[in-house]
N, C-alpha and C positions, 0 to 999 in steps of 0.2 A: 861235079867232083866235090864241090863244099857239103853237098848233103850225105856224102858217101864219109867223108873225114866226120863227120857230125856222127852220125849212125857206128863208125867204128868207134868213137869216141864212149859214146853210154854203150856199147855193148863190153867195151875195156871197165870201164867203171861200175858195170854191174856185175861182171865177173868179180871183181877186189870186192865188191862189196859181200858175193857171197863168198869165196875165199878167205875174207876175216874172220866171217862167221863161223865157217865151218874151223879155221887154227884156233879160235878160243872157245871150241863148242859149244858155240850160241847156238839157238832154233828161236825162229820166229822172233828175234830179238833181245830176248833176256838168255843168260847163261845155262839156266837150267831151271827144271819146274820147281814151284811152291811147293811146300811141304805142313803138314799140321802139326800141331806143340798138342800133345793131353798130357791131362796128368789129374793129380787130387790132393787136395787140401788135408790133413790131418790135427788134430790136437794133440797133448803130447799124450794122451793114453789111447793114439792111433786110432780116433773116433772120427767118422769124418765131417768134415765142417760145413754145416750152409751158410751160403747169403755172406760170405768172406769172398774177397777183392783179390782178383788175382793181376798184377801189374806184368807186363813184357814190354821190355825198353828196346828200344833198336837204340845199336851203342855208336851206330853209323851216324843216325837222325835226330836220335833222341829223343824220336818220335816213342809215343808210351799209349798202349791200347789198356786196357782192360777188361776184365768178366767176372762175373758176380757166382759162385759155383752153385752147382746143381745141390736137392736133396741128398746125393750119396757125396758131397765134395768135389765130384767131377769138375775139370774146365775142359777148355776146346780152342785153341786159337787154329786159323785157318788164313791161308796163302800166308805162308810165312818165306821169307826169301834166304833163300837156302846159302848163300855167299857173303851175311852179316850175322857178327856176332848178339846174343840177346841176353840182356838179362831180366832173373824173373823171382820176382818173390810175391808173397800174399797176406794181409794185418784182415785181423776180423776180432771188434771186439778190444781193443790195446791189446793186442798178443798181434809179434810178426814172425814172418819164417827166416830163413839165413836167404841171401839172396844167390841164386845161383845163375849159371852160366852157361849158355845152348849156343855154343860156339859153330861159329863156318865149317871147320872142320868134319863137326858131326855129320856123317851122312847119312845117318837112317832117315827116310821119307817121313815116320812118325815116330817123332821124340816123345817118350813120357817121362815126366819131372813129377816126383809126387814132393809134395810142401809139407813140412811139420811147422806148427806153431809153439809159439815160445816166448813168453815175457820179455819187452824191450830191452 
């Protein structure tokens, strides 16, 4: 009888546990999948920038990655988590860009933010 109360026990508690998941449309644990950040670096006569710093803050963690842009200005941030807000600007050179905002809210799968630089 104790092994039967036991066995109904974790099969109650694994139901709740998938039942949460599926009310706050979780899979496999997290809310919803990673998403990518591109975009590109500019000068101000819209020239694009190498070898400039592109920062992305989580405004949750504060955690702050970076990338260094490609020959045409490009960056690339990848598994970015879709349910914090980020902010993101880029200095190359003492010139920096306005710092901008790739909020929770946005739901496209790949945001692109293009940066202009600008005198401190």
């Amino acid at each position: 009888m104790r092994k039967l109360v036991v066995r109904a026990g974790l099969v109650l508690l694994a139901t709740g546990v998938v039942l949460c998941g599926w009310a706050t449309g979780q899979k496999g644990g997290s809310r919803s999948e990673s998403r990518t950040l591109t975009g590109q670096v500019l000068a101000g006569n819209d020239q694009p920038v190498q070898k400039a710093v592109v920062y992305l803050k989580n405004t949750k963690t504060l955690a702050i990655k970076t990338y260094i842009t490609e020959t045409d200005g490009s960056y690339r941030f990848t598994a970015i988590t879709p349910n914090v807000d980020y902010e993101i600007y880029a200095e190359h050179e003492g010139l920096r860009s306005d710092t901008k905002t790739l909020s929770a809210f946005d739901n496209r799968k790949e945001p692109r933010v293009t940066l202009r630089l600008h005198t401190k």
